[in-house]
C-alpha positions as CSV (number, residue, x, y, z in Angstrom):
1,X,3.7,-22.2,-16.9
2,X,3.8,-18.8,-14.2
3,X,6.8,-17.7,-12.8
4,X,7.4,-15.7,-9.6
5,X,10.7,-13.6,-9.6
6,X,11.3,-11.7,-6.4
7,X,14.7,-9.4,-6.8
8,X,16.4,-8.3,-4.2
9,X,13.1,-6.8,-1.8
10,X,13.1,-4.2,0.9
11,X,10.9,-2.4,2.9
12,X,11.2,0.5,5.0
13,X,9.1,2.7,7.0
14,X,10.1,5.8,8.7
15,X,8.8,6.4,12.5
16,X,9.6,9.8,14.9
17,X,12.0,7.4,16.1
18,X,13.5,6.8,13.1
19,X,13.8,4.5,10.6
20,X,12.3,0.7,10.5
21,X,14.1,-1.7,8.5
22,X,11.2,-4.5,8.1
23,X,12.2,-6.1,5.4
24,X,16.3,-6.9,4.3
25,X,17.1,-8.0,0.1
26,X,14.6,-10.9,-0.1
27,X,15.0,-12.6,-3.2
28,X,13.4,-16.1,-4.6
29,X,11.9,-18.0,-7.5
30,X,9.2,-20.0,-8.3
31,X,7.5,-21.8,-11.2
32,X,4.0,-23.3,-11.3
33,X,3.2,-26.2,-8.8
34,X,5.9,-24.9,-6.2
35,X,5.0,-23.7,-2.6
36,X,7.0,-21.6,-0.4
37,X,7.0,-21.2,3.0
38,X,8.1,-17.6,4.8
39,X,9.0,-19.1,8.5
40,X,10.1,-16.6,11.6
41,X,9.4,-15.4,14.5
42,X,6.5,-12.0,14.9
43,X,8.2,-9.1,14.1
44,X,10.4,-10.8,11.1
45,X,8.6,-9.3,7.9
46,X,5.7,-12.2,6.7
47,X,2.9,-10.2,6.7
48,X,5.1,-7.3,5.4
49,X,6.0,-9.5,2.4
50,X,3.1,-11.5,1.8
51,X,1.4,-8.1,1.4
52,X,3.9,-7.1,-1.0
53,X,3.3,-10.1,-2.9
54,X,-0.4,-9.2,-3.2
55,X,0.6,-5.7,-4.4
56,X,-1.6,-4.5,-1.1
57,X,1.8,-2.5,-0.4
58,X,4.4,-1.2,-2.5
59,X,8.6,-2.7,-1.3
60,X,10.7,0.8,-1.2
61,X,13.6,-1.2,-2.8
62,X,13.7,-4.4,-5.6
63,X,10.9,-6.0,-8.2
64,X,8.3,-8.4,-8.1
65,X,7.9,-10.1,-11.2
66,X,4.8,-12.4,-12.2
67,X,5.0,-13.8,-15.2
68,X,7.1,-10.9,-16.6
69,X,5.1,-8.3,-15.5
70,X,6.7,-5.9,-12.7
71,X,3.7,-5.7,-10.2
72,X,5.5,-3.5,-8.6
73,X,5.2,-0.6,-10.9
74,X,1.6,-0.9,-12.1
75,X,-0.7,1.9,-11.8
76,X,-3.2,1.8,-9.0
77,X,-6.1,0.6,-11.3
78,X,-3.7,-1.8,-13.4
79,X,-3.5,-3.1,-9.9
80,X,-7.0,-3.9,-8.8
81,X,-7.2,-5.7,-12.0
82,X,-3.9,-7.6,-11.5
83,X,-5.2,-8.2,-8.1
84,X,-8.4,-9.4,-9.3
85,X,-7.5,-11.4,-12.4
86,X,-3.8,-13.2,-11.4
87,X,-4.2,-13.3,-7.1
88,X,-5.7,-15.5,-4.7
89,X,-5.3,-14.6,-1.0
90,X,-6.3,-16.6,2.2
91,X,-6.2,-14.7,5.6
92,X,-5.8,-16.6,9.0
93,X,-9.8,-15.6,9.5
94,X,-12.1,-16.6,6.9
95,X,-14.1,-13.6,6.1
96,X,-17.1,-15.0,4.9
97,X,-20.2,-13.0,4.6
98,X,-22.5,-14.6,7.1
99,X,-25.7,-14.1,5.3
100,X,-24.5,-16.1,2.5
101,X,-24.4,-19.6,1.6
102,X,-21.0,-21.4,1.1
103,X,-21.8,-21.5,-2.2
104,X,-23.0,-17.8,-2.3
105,X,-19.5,-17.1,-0.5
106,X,-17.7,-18.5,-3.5
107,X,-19.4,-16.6,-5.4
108,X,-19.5,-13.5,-4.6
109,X,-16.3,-12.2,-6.6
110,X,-18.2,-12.0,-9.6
111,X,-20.9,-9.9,-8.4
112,X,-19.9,-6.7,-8.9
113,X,-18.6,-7.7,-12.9
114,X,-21.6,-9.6,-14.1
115,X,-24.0,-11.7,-13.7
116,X,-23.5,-15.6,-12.9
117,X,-23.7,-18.1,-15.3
118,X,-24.5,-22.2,-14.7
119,X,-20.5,-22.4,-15.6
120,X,-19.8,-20.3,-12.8
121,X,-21.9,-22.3,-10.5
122,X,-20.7,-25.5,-11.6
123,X,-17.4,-24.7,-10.9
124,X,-18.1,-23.5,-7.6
125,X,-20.2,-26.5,-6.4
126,X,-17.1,-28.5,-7.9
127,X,-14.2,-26.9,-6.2
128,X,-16.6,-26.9,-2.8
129,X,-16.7,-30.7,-3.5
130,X,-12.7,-31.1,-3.8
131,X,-12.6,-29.1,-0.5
132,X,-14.8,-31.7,1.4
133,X,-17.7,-29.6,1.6
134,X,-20.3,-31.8,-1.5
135,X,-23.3,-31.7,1.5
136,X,-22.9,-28.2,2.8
137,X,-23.1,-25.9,-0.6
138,X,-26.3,-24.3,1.3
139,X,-25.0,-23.9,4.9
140,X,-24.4,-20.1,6.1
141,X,-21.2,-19.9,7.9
142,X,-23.2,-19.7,11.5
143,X,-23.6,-23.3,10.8
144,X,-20.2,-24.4,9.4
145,X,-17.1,-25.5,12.4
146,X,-14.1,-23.5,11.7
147,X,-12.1,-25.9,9.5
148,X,-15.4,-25.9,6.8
149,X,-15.2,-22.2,6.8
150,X,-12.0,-22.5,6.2
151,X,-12.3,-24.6,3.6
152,X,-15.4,-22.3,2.0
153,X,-12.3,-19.5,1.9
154,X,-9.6,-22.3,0.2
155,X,-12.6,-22.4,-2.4
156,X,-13.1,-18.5,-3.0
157,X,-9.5,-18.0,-3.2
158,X,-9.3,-20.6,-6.3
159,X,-12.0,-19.9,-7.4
160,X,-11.0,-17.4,-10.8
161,X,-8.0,-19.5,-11.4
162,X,-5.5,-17.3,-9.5
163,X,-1.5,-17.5,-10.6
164,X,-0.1,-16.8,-7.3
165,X,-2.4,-18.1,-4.4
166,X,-0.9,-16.6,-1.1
167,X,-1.7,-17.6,2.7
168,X,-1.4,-15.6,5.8
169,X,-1.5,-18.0,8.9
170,X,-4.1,-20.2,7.2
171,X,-4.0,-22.8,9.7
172,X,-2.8,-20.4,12.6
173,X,-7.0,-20.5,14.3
174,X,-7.6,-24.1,13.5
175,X,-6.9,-27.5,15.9
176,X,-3.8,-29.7,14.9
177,X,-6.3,-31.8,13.1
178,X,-7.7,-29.6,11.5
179,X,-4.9,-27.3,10.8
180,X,-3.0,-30.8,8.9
181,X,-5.8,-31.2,7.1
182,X,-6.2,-27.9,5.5
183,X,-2.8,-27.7,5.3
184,X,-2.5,-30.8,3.0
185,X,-5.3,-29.6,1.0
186,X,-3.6,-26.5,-0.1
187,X,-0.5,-28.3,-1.3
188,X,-2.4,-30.8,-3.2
189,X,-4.8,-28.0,-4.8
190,X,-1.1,-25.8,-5.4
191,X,-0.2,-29.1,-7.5
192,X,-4.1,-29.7,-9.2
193,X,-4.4,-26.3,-10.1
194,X,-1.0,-25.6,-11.2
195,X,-0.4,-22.4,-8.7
196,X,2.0,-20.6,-7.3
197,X,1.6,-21.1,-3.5
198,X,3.6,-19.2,-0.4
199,X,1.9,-18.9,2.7
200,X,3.5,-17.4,6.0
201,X,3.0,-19.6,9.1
202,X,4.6,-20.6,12.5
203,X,3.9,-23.8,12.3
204,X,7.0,-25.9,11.7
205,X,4.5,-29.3,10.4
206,X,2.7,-27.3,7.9
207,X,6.2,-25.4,6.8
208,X,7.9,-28.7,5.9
209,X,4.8,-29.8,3.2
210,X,6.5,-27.0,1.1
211,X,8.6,-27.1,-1.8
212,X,11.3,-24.3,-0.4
213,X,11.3,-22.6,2.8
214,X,12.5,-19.3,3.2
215,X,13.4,-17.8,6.9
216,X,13.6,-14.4,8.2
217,X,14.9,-12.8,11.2
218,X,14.3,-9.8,13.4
């Protein structure tokens, strides 16, 4: 079972007007299966500390623990590979490359490490079936509606088995429909594939699925 510590978390950043306190001792715990949700208003700190989380900024105060290890103080290639092995991450805009397949999309992680195997492939195809997406493994992006592309980035993020799966607005671009859908699906796939899930979001609907919530202010 992972465990996600975060002790006592700050972030500052200094301005020719002085400095900007962005983020004020944040501190929570989770265990596999468990969601949280970072709720406030713009200007409160989500994307500040959801980037944190995925070591894509160091805090200037407090420790991020995954599993024991202190991301926090892990050399900038001990990082990519941290990044790479434990993290998923799922931005409010899919980012798929439109020349690939949905299928292609999933699996492009791998490229650059080796070469793909059936196993590889099998997985993808699966987790692109648990995403509602069984008849569109060959569809380039151009041809997907918004909420399957979506869906194509829910799969990619999964995909290597992440610890910590983190969301930034995943739901902030789609319709309400949409938007409860892909909501529900990430809680259900935190739970399936035994994750650690926050996410940031405005939306007060999606918020409530989670196991905690945790607020900020300005």
């Amino acid at each position: 079972m992972s465990q996600l510590v975060v002790d006592h978390i700050e972030k500052e950043y200094s301005t020719p007007c002085g400095t900007i306190q962005a983020l004020r001792q944040c501190s929570f715990q989770l265990d596999s299966s468990e969601s949280l949700a970072i709720v406030g208003p713009s200007g409160s700190g989500k994307s500040t500390l959801l980037s944190i989380l995925g070591t894509l900024e160091p805090p200037s105060k407090g420790t991020v623990l995954l599993d024991e290890i202190n991301i926090t103080s892990l050399s900038s290639s001990e990082t990519i590979f941290f990044r790479r092995k434990h993290l998923g991450i799922i931005f409010q805009d899919h980012f798929l490359l439109p020349q690939c397949s949905a299928l292609e999309n999933v699996l492009v992680s791998l490229l650059a490490e080796r070469r793909i195997t059936k196993q590889d492939q099998e997985r993808a195809e699966l987790l692109l079936e648990r995403v509602g997406l069984k008849d569109r493994f060959h569809h380039r992006p151009g041809e997907l509606s918004g909420g399957e592309c979506q869906r194509v980035s829910i799969a990619r993020s999964i995909f290597r088995n992440p610890k910590l799966l983190l969301a930034d607005e995943p739901t902030g671009s789609l319709d309400r429909s949409n938007a409860d859908s892909i909501a529900q699906l990430l809680f259900e796939l935190t739970q399936t594939e035994k994750m650690i899930f926050v996410l940031a979001t405005h939306d007060p609907t999606v918020a409530q699925l989670s196991t905690k919530i945790f607020p900020l202010v300005v």
